[in-house]
TORKOLDO-995448 format. One line per field, with one value per residue (C-alpha): x, y, z; residue number from 1; residue in one letter. Coordinates in steps of 0.2 Angstrom, whole numbers, plus 5000, padded with zeros to 4 digits. Layout:
% TORKOLDO-995448
u	c(X;...)
v	c(Y;...)
w	c(Z;...)
nr	c(NUM;...)
rest	c(A;...)
***
This chain:
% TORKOLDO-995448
u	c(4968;4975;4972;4975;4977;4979;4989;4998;5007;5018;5028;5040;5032;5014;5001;4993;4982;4981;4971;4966;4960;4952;4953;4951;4943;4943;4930;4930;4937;4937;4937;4947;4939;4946;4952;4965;4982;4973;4985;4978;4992;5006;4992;4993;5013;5013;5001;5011;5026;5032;5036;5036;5021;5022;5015;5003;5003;5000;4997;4996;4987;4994;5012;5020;5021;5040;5042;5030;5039;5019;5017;5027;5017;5002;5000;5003;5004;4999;5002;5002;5018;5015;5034;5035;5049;5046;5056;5046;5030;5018;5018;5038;5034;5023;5033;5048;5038;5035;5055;5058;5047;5055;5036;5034;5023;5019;5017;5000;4996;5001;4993;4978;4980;4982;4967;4957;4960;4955;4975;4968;4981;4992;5003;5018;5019;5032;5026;5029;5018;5001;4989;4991;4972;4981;4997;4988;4979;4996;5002;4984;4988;5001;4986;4978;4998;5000;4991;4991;4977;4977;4977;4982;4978;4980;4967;4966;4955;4962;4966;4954;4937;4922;4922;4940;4934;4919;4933;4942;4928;4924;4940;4941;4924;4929;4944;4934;4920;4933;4939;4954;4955;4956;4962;4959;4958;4946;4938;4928;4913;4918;4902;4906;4890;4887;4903;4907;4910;4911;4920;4933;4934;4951;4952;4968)
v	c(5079;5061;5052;5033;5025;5006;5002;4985;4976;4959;4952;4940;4929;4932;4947;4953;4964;4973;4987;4996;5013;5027;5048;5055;5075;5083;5079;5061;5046;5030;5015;5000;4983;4965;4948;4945;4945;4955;4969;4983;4987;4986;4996;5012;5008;5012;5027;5035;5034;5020;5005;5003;5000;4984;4993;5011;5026;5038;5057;5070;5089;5080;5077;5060;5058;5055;5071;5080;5089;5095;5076;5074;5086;5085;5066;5057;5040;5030;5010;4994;4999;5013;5019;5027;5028;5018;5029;5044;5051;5054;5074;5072;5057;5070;5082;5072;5067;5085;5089;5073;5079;5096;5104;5116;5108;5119;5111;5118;5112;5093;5092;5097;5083;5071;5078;5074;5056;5052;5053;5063;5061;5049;5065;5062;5046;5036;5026;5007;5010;5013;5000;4995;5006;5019;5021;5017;5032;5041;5036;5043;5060;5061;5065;5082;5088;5085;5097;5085;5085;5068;5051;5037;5026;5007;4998;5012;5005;4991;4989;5003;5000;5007;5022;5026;5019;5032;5046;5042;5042;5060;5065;5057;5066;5083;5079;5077;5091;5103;5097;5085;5067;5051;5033;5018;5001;4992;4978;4988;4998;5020;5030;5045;5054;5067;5066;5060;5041;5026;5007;5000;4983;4974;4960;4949)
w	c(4955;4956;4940;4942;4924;4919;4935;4937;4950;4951;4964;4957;4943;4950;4943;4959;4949;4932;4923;4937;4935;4945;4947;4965;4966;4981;4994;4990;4997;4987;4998;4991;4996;4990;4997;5010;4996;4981;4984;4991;5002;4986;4978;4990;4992;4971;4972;4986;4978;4989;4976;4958;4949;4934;4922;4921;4930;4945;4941;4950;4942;4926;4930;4936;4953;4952;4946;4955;4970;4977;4978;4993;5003;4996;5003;5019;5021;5036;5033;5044;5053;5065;5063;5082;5092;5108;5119;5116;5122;5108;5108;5105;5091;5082;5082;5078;5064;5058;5057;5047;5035;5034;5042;5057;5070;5085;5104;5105;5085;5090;5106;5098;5086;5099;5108;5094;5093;5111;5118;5133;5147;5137;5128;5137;5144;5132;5117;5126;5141;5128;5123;5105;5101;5107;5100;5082;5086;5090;5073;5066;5074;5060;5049;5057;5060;5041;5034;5019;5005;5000;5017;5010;5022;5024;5038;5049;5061;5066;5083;5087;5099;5093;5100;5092;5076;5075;5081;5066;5053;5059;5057;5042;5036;5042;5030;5014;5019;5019;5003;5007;4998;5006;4999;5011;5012;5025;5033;5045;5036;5034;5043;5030;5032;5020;5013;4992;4995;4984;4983;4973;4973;4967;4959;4953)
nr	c(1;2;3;4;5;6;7;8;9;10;11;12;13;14;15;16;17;18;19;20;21;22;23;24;25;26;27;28;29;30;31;32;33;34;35;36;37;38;39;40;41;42;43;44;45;46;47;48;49;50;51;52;53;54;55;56;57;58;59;60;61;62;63;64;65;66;67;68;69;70;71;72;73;74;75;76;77;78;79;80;81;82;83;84;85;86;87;88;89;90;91;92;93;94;95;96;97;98;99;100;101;102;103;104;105;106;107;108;109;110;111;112;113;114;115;116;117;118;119;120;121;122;123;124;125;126;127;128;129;130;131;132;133;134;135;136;137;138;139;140;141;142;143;144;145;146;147;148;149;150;151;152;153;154;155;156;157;158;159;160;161;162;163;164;165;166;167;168;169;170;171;172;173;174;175;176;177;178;179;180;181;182;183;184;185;186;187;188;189;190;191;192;193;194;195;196;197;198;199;200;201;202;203;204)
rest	c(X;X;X;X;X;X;X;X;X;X;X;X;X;X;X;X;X;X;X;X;X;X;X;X;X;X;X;X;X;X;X;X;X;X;X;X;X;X;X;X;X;X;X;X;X;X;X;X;X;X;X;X;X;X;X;X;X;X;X;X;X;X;X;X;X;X;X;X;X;X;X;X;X;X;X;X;X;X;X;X;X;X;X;X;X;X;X;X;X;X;X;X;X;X;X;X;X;X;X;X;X;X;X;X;X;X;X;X;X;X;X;X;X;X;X;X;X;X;X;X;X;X;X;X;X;X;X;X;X;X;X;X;X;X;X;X;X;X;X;X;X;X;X;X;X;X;X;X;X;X;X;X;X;X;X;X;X;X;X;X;X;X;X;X;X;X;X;X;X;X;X;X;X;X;X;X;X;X;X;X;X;X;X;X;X;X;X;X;X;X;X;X;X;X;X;X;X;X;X;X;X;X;X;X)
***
């Protein structure tokens, strides 16, 4: 369903990567591994529809995804910068996050989302007062509230202890057993038991 054919990237004079190609179906996650400057953030920026790609393209069910208006809610994107509002308790960041997006997100829908990423007790204290695990895993509650098929998803374990890690990896593989799709870059291994998993390794 996303068809990934001959894609390119530069940044200024310098090829960060060329010729890459690769489909994702559902129920499968494709887990892109390279060296520290490769690209592999630039990389999800261009298949999200976030930045230009040098050359190539991005399809989704066949169609561009710049002209693709299921695109737009068939992905979510989750990168390096949480994008939360300091001032706001993560249930009212989530559903702030809902209305940007033009999506409906009941209280009872986004408190369950937080509960699944360990946020017990933590709801409505405001963003600032959290540890930095726990408001990564206030962004990552953006990703049950989406609905979305496709994650793309840069390093989303970073900052995370173990026992957050292995939450996300479950939530993650619930995704893909029930059909979802996942891109993700990561330094940290993904425990995707019984889920449809391979690598991609990019290379300049």
């Amino acid at each position: 369903m996303l068809c990934v054919s001959d894609l390119s990237c530069s940044r200024g004079d310098r090829r960060l990567f060329s010729g890459v190609h690769f489909t994702l179906n559902p129920g499968h996650c494709l887990h892109i591994e390279g060296d520290n400057g490769v690209g592999k953030t630039s990389l999800l920026r261009i298949v999200s529809g976030l930045s230009p790609a040098a050359g190539g393209s991005v399809q989704w069910q066949c169609l561009p995804i710049q002209s693709s208006e299921a695109y737009r809610s068939a992905r979510t994107y989750l990168g390096h910068m949480l994008a939360l509002k300091e001032d706001l308790s993560a249930l009212e960041n989530l559903q702030f996050d809902a209305a940007i997006a033009g999506r409906l997100l009941s209280v009872s829908d986004a408190k369950e989302a937080l509960l699944q990423l360990g946020l017990e007790g933590r709801l409505h204290l405001p963003v600032r007062v959290l540890s930095q695990g726990q408001k990564r895993r206030a962004a990552l509650a953006r990703l049950p509230a989406s609905r979305a098929l496709l994650w793309v998803l840069d390093e989303p374990l970073v900052a995370l202890d173990r026992q957050a890690q292995t939450r996300v990896c479950q939530l993650l593989q619930m995704h893909l057993l029930a059909g979802g799709m996942a891109l993700v870059t990561s330094h940290q291994p993904l425990q995707l038991m019984g889920a449809d998993y391979s690598k991609y390794r990019l290379m300049a």
